[in-house]
C-alpha positions as CSV (number, residue, x, y, z in Angstrom):
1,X,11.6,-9.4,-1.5
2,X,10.4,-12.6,-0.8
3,X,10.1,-12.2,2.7
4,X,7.8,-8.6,2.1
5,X,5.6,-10.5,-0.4
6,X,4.8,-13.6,2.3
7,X,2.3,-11.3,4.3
8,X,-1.0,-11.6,3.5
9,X,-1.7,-8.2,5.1
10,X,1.2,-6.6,3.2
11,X,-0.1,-8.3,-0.3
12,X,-3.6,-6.4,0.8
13,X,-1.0,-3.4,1.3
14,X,0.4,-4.0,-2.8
15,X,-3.4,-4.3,-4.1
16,X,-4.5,-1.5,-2.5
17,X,-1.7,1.0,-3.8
18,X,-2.5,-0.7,-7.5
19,X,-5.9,1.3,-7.4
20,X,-4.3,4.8,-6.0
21,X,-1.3,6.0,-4.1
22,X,-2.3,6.3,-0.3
23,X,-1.1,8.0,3.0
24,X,-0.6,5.8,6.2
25,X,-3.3,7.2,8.1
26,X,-5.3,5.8,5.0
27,X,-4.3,2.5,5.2
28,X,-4.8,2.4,8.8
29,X,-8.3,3.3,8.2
30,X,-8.8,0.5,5.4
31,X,-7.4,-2.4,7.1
32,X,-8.0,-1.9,10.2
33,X,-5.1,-2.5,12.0
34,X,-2.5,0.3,14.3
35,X,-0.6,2.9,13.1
36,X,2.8,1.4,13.9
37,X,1.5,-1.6,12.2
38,X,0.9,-0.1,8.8
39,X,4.3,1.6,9.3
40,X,6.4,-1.3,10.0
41,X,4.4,-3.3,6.9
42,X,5.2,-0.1,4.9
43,X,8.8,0.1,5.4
44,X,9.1,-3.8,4.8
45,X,7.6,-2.9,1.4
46,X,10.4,0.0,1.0
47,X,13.3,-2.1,2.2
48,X,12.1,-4.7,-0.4
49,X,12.0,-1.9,-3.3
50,X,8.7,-2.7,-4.1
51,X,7.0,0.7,-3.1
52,X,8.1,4.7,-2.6
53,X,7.0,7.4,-0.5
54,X,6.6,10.6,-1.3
55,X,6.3,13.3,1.7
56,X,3.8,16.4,1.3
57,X,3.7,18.1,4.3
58,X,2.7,15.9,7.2
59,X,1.5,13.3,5.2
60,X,3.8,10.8,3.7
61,X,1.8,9.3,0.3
62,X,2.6,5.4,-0.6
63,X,2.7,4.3,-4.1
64,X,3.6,1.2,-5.9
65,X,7.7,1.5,-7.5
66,X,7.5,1.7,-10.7
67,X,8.5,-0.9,-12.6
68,X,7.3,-3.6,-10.6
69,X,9.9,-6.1,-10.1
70,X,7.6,-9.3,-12.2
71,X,7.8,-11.8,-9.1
72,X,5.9,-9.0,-7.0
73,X,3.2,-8.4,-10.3
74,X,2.8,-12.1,-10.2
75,X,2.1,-12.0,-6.2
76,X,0.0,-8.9,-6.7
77,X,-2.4,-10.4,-9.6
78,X,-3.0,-13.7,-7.3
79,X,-4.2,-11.3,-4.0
80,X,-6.6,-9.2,-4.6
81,X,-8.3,-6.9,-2.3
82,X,-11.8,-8.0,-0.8
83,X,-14.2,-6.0,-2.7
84,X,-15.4,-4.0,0.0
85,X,-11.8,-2.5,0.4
86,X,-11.8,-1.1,-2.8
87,X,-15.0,0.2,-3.1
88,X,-14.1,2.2,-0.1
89,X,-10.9,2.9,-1.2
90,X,-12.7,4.7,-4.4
91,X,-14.9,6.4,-2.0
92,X,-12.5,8.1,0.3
93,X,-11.3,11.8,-0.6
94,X,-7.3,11.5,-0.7
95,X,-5.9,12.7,2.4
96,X,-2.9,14.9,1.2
97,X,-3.2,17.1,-2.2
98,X,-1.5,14.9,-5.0
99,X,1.9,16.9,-6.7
């Protein structure tokens, strides 16, 4: 767990899934960075139990596991996402209908 909390873009990854569960192709979009990227960041984050996905058709939705293991709340609280992130984050339509 350790290891999937030492990545600053993964942390960004964590703060980003507090505000609202999110596809790939959404985080791809907000952090600027490649597909297989996002995907290899995202399945650190599953192998480390500290988020689920959930697939709806072609999309596969990321959200934070529930509950939070509290050395991963702790590294969450101290990253927070730059502001414009989020207000784009809050902006965006979600890509795949929630269940």
């Amino acid at each position: 767990m350790c290891r999937a909390l030492g990545d600053e873009t993964r942390l960004q990854i964590l703060a980003l899934l507090r505000v609202r569960e999110l596809c790939g192709c959404e985080l791809v979009a907000l952090l600027g960075i490649s597909q297989p990227a996002v995907s290899e960041h995202l399945r650190r984050l599953k192998d480390a139990g500290l988020v689920v996905d959930d697939r709806r058709g072609m999309w596969v939705c990321y959200r934070l596991s529930e509950p939070l293991p509290a050395v991963a709340a702790a590294a969450l609280e101290a990253a927070e996402p730059p502001a414009d992130l989020e207000t784009r984050l809050r902006a965006m339509a979600p890509a795949a209908p929630a269940r």
